[in-house]
C-alpha positions as CSV (number, residue, x, y, z in Angstrom):
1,X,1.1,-17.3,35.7
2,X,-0.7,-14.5,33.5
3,X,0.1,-14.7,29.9
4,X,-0.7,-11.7,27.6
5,X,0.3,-13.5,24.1
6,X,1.1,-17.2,22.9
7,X,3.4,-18.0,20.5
8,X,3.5,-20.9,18.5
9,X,6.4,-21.9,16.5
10,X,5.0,-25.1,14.0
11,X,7.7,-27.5,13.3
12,X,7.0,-31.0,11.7
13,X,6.4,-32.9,15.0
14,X,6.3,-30.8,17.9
15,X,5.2,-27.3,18.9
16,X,7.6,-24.6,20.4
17,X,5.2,-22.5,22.9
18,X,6.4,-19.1,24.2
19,X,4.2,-17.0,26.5
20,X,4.7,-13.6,28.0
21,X,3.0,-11.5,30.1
22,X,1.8,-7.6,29.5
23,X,5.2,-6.6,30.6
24,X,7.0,-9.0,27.4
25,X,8.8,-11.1,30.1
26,X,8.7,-14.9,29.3
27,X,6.4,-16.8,31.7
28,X,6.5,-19.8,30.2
29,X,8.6,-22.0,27.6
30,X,7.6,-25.4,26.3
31,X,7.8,-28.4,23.3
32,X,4.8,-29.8,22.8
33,X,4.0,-33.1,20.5
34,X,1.5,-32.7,18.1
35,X,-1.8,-34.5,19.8
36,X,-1.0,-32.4,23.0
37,X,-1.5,-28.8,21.8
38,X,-5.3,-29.0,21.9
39,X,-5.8,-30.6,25.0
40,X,-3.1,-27.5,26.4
41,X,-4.8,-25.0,24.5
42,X,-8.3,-25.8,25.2
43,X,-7.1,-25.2,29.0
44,X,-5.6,-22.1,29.1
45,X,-8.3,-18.7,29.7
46,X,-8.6,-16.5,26.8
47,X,-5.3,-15.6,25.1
48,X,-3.8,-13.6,21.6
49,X,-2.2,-17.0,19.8
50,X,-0.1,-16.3,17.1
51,X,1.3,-18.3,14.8
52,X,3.8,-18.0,11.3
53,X,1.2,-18.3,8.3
54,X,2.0,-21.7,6.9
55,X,0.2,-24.8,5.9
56,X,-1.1,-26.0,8.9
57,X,-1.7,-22.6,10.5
58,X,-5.1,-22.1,9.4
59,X,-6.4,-25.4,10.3
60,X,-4.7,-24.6,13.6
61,X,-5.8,-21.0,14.1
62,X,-10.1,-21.9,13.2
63,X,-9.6,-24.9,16.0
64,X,-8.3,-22.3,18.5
65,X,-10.6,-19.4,18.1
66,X,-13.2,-20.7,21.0
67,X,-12.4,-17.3,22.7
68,X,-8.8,-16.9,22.2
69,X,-7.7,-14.1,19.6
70,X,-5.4,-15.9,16.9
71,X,-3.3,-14.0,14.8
72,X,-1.3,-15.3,11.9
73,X,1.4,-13.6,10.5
74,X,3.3,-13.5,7.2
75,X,6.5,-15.4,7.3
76,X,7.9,-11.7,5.9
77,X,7.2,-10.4,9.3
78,X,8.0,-12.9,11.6
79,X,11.3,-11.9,12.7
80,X,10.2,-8.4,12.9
81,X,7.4,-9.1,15.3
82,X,9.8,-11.1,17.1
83,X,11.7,-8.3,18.4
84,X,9.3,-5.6,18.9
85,X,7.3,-7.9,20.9
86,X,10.4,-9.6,22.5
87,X,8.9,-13.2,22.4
88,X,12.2,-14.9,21.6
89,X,15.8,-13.6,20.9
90,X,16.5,-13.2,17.6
């Protein structure tokens, strides 16, 4: 599996994950609980993360920048980014 970017939808309990590779096909699809995310981030190699700007985001975002690129982006531009980078159908 080669990922080119992670995305991370926050939602109160879980974590939606959505990888795709340099080509923008999905290689990977998966709920996470809250106490699980670190241990699966901290195993993956060096990614771009990015994550809607919201509450917990920044927390998130300065625990996974040990060599991963995390971007967070304005909840005004999620849906764009969405489908230029074709991470999930909108």
């Amino acid at each position: 599996m080669q990922m080119h970017i992670l995305g991370i939808g926050i939602t109160k309990n879980t974590y939606q994950l959505h990888g795709v590779d340099p080509s923008g096909k999905a290689v990977t699809r998966e709920h996470l609980p809250r106490h699980k995310l670190a241990v699966f981030i901290a195993h993956l190699p060096v990614y771009t993360i990015v994550m809607e700007c919201c509450g917990g985001a920044n927390y998130r975002a300065r625990a996974f920048q040990n060599g991963h690129t995390v971007k967070l982006i304005s909840p005004h531009f999620v849906k764009p980014f969405l489908s230029k980078q074709r991470l999930w159908t909108c």
